[in-house]
N, C-alpha and C positions, 0 to 999 in steps of 0.2 A: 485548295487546301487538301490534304491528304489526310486519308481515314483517320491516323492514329493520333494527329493532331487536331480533328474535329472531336475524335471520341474523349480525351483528354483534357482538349478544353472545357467544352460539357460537363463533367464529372466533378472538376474543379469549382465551375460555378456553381454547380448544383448541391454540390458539398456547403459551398457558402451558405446559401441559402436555406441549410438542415441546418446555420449554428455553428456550425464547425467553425471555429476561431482557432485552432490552434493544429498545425500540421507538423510531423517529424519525416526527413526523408532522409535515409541514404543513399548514396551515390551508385548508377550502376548505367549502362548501355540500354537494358532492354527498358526501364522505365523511363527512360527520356521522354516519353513523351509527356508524362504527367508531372516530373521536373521540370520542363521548362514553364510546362501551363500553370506551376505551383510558384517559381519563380514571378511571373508577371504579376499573378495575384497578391502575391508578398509586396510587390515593387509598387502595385496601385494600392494599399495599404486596408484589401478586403478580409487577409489571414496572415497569423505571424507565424516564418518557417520557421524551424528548426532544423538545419544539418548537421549528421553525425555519420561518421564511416563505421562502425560497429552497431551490426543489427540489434544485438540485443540488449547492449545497453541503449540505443533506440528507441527500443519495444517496452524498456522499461521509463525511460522519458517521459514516454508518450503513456503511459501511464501514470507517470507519478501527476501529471500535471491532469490528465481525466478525475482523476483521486479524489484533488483539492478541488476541481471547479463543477465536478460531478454531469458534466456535460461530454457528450461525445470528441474524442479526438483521434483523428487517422493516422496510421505511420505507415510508409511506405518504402519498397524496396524491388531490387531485380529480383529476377528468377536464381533458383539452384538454391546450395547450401546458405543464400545468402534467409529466403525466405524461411527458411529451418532452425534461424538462431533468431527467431521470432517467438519463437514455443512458449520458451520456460514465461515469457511475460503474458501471454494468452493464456496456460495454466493460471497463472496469477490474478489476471482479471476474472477469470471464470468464477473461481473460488469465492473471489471478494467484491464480483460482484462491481465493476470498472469498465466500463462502456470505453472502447477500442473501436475503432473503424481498421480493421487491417487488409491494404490492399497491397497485392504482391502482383507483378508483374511477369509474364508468362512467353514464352514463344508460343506460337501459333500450331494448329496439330501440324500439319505437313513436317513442323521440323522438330518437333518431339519423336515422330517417326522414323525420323531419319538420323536418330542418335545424335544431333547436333549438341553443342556445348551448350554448360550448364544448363541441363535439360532434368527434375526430376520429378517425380508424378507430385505437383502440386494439388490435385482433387481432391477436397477432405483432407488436406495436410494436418490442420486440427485435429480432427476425430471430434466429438461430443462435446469437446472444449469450447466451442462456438456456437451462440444463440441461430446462427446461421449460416451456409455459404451458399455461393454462386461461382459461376466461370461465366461470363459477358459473353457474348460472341464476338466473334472478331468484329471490327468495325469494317466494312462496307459502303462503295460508292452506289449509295441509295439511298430514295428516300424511307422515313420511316425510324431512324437511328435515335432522331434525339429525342424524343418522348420515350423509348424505351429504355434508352440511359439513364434521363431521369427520374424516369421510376424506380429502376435498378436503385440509386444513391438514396433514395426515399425508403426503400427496405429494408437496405443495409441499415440506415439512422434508426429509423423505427426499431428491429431488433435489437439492438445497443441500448438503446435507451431503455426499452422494456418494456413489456406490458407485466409482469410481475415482479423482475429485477433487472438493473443493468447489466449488460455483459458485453463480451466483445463478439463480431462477424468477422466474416473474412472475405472479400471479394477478390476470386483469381480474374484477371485480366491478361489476355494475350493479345501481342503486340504483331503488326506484321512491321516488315519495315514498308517506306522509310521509316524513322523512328525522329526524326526531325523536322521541325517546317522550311517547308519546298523556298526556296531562295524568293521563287513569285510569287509567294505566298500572299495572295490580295483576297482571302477572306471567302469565297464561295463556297455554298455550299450544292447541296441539291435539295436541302429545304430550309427554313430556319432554323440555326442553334441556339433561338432564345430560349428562356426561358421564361414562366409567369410574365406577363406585364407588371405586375406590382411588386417585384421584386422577393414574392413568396417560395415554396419550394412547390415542388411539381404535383407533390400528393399532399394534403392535409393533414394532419395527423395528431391525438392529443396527445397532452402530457400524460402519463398513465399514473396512477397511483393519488389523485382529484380527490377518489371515493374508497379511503383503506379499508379494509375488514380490522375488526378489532378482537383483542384476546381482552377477557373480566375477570379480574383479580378475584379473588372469593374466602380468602384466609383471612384470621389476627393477628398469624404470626407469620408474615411474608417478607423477601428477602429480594430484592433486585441486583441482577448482576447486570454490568455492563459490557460488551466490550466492545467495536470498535465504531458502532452505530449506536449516534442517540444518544452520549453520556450527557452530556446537557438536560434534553431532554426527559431525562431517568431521572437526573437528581430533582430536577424542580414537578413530579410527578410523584419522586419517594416523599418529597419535603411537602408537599399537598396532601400526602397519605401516611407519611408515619412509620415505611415502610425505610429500613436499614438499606443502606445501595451502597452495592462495592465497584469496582472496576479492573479490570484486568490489566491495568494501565497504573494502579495505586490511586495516588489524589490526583493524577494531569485532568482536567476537565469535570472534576467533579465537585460541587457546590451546595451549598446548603446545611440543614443543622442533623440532618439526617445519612451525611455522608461518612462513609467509614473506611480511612486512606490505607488500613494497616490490616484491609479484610485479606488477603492472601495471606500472613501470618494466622490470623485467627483462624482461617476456615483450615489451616492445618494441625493446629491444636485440639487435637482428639477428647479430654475434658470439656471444652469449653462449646465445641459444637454437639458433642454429645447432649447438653442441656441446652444446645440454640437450636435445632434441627430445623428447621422451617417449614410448616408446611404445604405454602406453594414457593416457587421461585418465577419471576417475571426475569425472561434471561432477553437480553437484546443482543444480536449477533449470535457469532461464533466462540465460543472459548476454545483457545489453542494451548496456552502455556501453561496452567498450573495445575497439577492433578486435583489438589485439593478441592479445585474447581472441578474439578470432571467430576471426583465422585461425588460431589452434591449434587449435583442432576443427574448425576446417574441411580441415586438412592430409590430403590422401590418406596418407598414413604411419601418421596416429596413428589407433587404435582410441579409440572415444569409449565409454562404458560408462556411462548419462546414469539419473540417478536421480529419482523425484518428479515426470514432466515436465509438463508443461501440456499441448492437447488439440494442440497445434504445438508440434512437440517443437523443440527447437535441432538443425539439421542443414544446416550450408551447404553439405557437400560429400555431406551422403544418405550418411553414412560412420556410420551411429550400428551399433555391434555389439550393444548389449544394452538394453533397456529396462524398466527394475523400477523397484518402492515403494521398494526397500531397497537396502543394498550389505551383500556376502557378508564373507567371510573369503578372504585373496586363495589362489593357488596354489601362488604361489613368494611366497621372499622377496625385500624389496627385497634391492638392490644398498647398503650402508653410502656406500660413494663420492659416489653419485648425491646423497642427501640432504644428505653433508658440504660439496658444491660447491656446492649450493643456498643452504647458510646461509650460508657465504663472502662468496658473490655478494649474497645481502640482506644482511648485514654494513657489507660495502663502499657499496650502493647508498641504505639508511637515513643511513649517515654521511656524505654527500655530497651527499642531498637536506636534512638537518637544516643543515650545517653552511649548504648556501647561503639556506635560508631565514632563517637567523638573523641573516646579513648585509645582509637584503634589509629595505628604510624598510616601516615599519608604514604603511596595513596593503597586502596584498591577498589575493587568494584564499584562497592556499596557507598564508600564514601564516594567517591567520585558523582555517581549519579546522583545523591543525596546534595552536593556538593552544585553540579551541571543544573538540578530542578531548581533550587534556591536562587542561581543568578539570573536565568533568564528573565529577558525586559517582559513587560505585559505586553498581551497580543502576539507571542511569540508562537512562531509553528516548531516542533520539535519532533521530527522522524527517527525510529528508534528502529536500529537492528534487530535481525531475531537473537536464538542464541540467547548470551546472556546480561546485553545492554536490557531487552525488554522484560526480563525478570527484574535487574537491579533496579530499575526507574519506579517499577510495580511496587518491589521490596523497600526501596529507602527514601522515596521522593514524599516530601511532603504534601499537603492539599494545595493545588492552585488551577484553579480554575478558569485564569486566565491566558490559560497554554491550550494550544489547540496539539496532537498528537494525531501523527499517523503511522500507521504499519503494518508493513507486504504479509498481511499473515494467512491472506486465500490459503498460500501451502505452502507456508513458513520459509520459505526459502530464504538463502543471501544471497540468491541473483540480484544482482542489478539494482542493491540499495541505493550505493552511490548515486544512480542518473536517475533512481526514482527519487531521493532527495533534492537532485537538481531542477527534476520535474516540479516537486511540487511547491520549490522554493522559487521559482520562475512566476507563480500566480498566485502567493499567497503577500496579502497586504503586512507587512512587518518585517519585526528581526526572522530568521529562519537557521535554525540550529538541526545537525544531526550527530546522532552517538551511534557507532561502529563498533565492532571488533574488528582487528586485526584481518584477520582473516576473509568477515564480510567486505571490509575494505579492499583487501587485496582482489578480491573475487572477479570486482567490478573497479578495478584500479585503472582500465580507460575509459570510466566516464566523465573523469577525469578531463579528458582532451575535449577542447572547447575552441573550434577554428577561429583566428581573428576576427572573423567576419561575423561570429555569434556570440550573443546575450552570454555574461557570465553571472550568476545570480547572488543577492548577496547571502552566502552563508556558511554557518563555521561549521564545519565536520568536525565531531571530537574522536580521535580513535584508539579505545580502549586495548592497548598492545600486550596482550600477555601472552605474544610470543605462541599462537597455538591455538587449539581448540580449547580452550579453558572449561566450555559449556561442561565436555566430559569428565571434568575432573566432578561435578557435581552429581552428577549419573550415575548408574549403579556403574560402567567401565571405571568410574575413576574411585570405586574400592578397593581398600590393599593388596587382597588377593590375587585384584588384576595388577599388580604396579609393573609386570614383566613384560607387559602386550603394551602398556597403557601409551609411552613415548610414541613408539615408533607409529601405532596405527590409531592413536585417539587423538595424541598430544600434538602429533606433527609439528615440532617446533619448526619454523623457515627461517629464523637469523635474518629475514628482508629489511634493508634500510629504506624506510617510507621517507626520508629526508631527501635521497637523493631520487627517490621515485616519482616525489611532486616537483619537486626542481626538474626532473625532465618533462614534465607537463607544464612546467613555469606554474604553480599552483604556490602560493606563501607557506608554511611550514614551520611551525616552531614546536618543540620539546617543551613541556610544562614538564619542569622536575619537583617543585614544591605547588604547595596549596597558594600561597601568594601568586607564583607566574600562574598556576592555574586559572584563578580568580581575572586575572589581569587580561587575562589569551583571551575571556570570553565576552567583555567588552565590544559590543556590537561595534562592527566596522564595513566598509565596503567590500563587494567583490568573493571570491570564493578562497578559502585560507582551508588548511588545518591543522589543531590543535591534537600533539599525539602526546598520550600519559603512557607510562609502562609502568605494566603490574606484576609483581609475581602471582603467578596461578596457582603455587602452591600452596597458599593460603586460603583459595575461595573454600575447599570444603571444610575448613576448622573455624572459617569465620561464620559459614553460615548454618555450621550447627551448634555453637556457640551462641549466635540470636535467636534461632530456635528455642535453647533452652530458657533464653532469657524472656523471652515473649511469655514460652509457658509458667513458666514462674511469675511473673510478671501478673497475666492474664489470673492464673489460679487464685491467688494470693488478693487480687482485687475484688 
C-alpha cells in the first residue's frame, strides 16, 4: 500500500468514528486519495457522499446540512483556487457558529517550490475564521503514522464541535503521488491501520456545553428577543415568566400566550416603545436585520443579558450585563400589565398589517410571504434568504410555531443559499420549502446541478423576482434624491429567464402569476421544483410605509 492511500484511508475511518455521517466532496487529481477512500465508505454504507463540482456551493452544502443536524460535517477538495471558493462558506460558519470539518488537499513542499500547478500558499488560508488549522505531514513509509492521524481527526472534531461554540477547522493535507492505490494493492502496512477495537474514535472527547453558565433575568418589565438560537426555547421560558418575546423571524417558531409576532413593527414605533422601553432584554443570538432591533440593545437604559453568543457578541452600546450558554430563572416577577399592553399593541398591529395586505393587488412581497407562511404543511423546514425574503416573512408571516426556520445570517450573505437550502433539506424530516430573491437565486444558480448519481431533496424554492436588488429600494439608496444612481448601480435590473435557467439544470419550474397558481405550486410534492413570482419593486417602499403608518395608528389609537 502506498503512503497516500494508507494516510487517507485512516482519516476516512477515523472521521467515521468522530460521527461524521455526512461528507461533500469535489472532484479533483490531487485529492484522490481521500475520494476513493470516501467512495468505499459511501459504498460499505459507513457515511452518505455528496458530489458536487462547485466548491462553494460545496462549502455551502456542507453547511447547510451541519445547520440542521448541528453535528460536524467535512467537505473536501483539491489544491489552488479550487480551495479558495471554500471561504465565503467558512466566514459563514464562523459567524453562526456551524461545525465544518474543511479538508483541502495540497502538493507536497518539494513541489510548491518548484512552482508546479495549481500551487497556492494554503497555510492559514482561513485567517481567524477557523477554530483551528493544521498541515499533516506528508505521509511516510514508517512506522508510527496511524496513531498520529488519528489524533490529527480527533482535533480537528473536537475544535468544530466546541468547547464554547461550534465552528469550522481546516485541515491542509498534502499528497505525494501516487495519488492512487498500487494495482497490488494487498493491504500492508508497516504497522497496523486499525483503529480502537471497539469501534470508538482514537481520543475521547466530551460533548461540551453538559454544564452551561447561565445569564438571571432581574427586571418586571423584561422583553426577550430571539433570533436564530432557541426560539423554542425563549417562548416556553417568556410563557413561564411573563415576559413579551419577539423574534427576528416574526411568528416562525414562536409559541405561547406571551408571544408577540408583529414585534418588528412595534419596536419601530417611536410612541409605543417610548412607553414600553424595557428594562432588561434576555437577547438569544445575534440580531442582524432590523434596526429597530439594534437600537433597543443598543439603548444605555436597557440592561442586555445575551445568551448563546457568537465570538462577537451583539453590543452597539458595550452595554451587554451578562453573558451565558443559558438563561436562569428570573428574580422578580414580571409585571401582569407590562405583558397585557404588549398583547394589545400586537393585537392591534397584526390587524392592521393583515387587514392592509389583503387589500393590496397580488402579488408582492409582503403578501407573498404572508401568503408562503400561511401554506406551509406542519413540521415544515423553511430557509429564508437575506435581503428582503427575511424581513417580509418577519414583517407579514403570521404565528406558527410549527415551522422550523433557518438562515445564513453569520454575515448575511447570498452566497450559496441555494445549496445551503439543499443542505439542509437533505436531513430535515418533512416538507422543506425555500424563499429567495432573485438575485440570491441567481448568485448560487449552480447549486442547482445535482449529478444523476446524487440525492435530489424534496423541496420547493420560491423565488421572489423583482428583477434586482429590491432590498435597496428600501434603504436610504432607494430615496428620491438618489433615483439617478439608483438603476444602474442599486437596482441592477438582469432581465434573467430563470425558466430556461432550471430547464438547463433539468429542475421543474413554474411561473405563479395569480394567488390561486400560487397557492397550488406549493402543495408539497416530490423532488426539487421552483416556484418563481414577479414583483414590481417599485412598490416595496410605498407599501411598507404605508403599513408603517398603519401599525402606528393602529398601535396608538389601541
Amino acid at each position: 500500500m502506498n503512503p497516500s492511500t494508507a494516510q487517507a484511508r485512516v482519516i476516512v475511518d477515523e472521521l467515521v468514528r468522530n460521527t461524521v455521517s455526512h461528507v461533500v466532496l469535489c472532484p479533483g487529481s490531487r485529492n484522490a486519495p481521500l475520494s476513493i477512500a470516501l467512495y468505499d465508505a459511501a459504498a460499505a454504507g459507513k457515511l452518505q457522499l455528496h458530489v458536487r463540482i462547485d466548491e462553494r456551493g460545496a462549502a455551502f452544502l456542507a453547511l447547510g446540512i451541519a445547520a440542521r443536524t448541528g453535528r460536524p460535517v467535512a467537505v473536501l477538495c483539491t489544491s489552488g483556487t479550487a480551495a479558495a471558493n471554500f471561504h465565503p462558506a467558512v466566514l459563514e460558519a464562523d459567524r453562526a457558529g456551524v461545525p465544518l470539518i474543511v479538508l483541502t488537499a495540497d502538493r507536497p513542499p518539494e513541489l510548491r517550490a518548484a512552482g508546479a500547478s495549481q500551487v497556492i500558499d494554503q497555510h492559514q488560508l482561513y485567517g481567524d475564521a477557523v477554530r483551528y488549522f493544521d498541515e499533516l505531514a506528508v505521509a511516510e513509509r514508517r512506522a508510527g503514522q496511524n496513531s498520529y492521524w488519528r489524533s490529527q481527526i480527533c482535533r480537528a472534531w473536537n475544535a468544530a464541535y466546541g468547547e464554547w461554540r461550534c465552528g469550522p477547522v481546516h485541515l491542509n493535507i498534502p499528497f505525494r503521488e501516487p495519488l492512487v492505490p498500487d494495482l497490488d494493492d494487498d493491504g500492508e502496512w508497516y504497522e497496523s491501520l486499525d483503529g480502537r477495537a471497539d469501534g470508538s474514535r482514537w481520543t475521547e472527547l466530551p460533548d461540551f456545553g453538559a454544564l452551561p453558565s447561565f445569564v438571571v433575568p432581574s427586571a418586571r418589565h423584561g422583553l426577550v428577543i430571539a433570533c436564530d438560537t432557541g426560539v423554542q426555547a425563549a417562548s416556553e421560558w417568556a410563557e413561564r415568566h411573563g415576559w413579551p418575546v419577539v423574534s427576528e423571524t416574526g411568528g416562525l417558531g414562536l409559541s405561547g400566550g406571551t408571544a408577540i409576532s408583529s414585534g418588528a413593527w412595534l419596536l419601530g414605533v417611536e410612541e409605543f416603545i417610548g412607553k414600553h422601553k424595557p428594562e432588561q432584554v434576555l437577547c438569544l443570538g445575534r440580531p442582524t436585520v432590523f434596526r429597530q432591533i439594534q437600537k433597543v440593545i443598543s439603548d444605555a437604559d436597557v440592561e442586555v443579558l445575551l445568551v448563546r453568543p457568537d465570538s462577537d457578541w451583539p453590543a452597539p452600546a458595550h452595554n451587554v450585563r451578562q453573558v451565558g450558554q443559558w438563561f436562569d430563572e428570573p428574580t422578580k416577577p414580571a409585571d401582569p400589565e407590562w405583558l397585557a399592553s404588549w398583547r394589545r399593541a400586537d393585537a392591534a398591529a397584526s390587524s392592521a398589517v393583515s387587514s392592509l395586505l389583503a387589500s393590496e393587488p397580488w402579488p408582492s412581497g409582503l403578501r407573498l410571504a404572508a401568503e408562503l407562511v400561511d401554506a406551509l404543511p406542519a413540521d415544515s423546514l423553511l430557509v429564508v434568504g437575506s435581503s428582503n425574503p427575511t424581513r417580509d416573512v418577519a414583517l407579514a408571516g403570521r404565528l406558527r410555531p410549527d415551522v422550523l426556520v433557518h438562515r445564513n445570517r453569520g454575515v448575511a450573505g447570498i452566497d450559496g443559499t441555494v445549496s445551503t437550502a439543499i443542505g439542509a433539506a437533505y436531513v430535515h424530516r418533512g416538507p422543506s420549502y425555500a424563499l429567495l430573491g432573485d438575485l440570491t437565486f441567481l448568485h448560487d444558480a449552480s447549486g442547482l446541478l445535482t449529478g444523476p448519481a446524487e440525492q435530489r431533496p424534496d423541496l420547493t424554492i420560491v423565488v421572489l423576482n423583482d428583477d434586482g436588488g429590491g432590498i435597496f429600494s428600501l434603504l436610504e439608496q432607494g430615496a428620491p434624491e438618489h433615483a439617478a444612481s439608483f438603476e444602474r448601480v442599486f437596482g441592477t435590473p438582469h432581465g434573467a429567464d430563470l425558466g430556461a435557467l432550471c430547464a438547463g439544470y433539468r429542475v421543474p419550474h413554474v411561473v405563479a402569476e395569480t394567488l390561486t397558481e400560487f397557492r397550488a405550486a406549493l402543495r408539497p410534492a416530490p423532488g426539487l421544483r421552483v416556484v418563481e413570482v414577479r414583483v414590481d419593486r417599485s412598490r416595496h417602499r410605498d407599501l411598507h410605509a404605508r403599513l408603517r403608518a398603519a401599525v402606528s395608528t393602529a398601535v396608538s389609537a389601541g
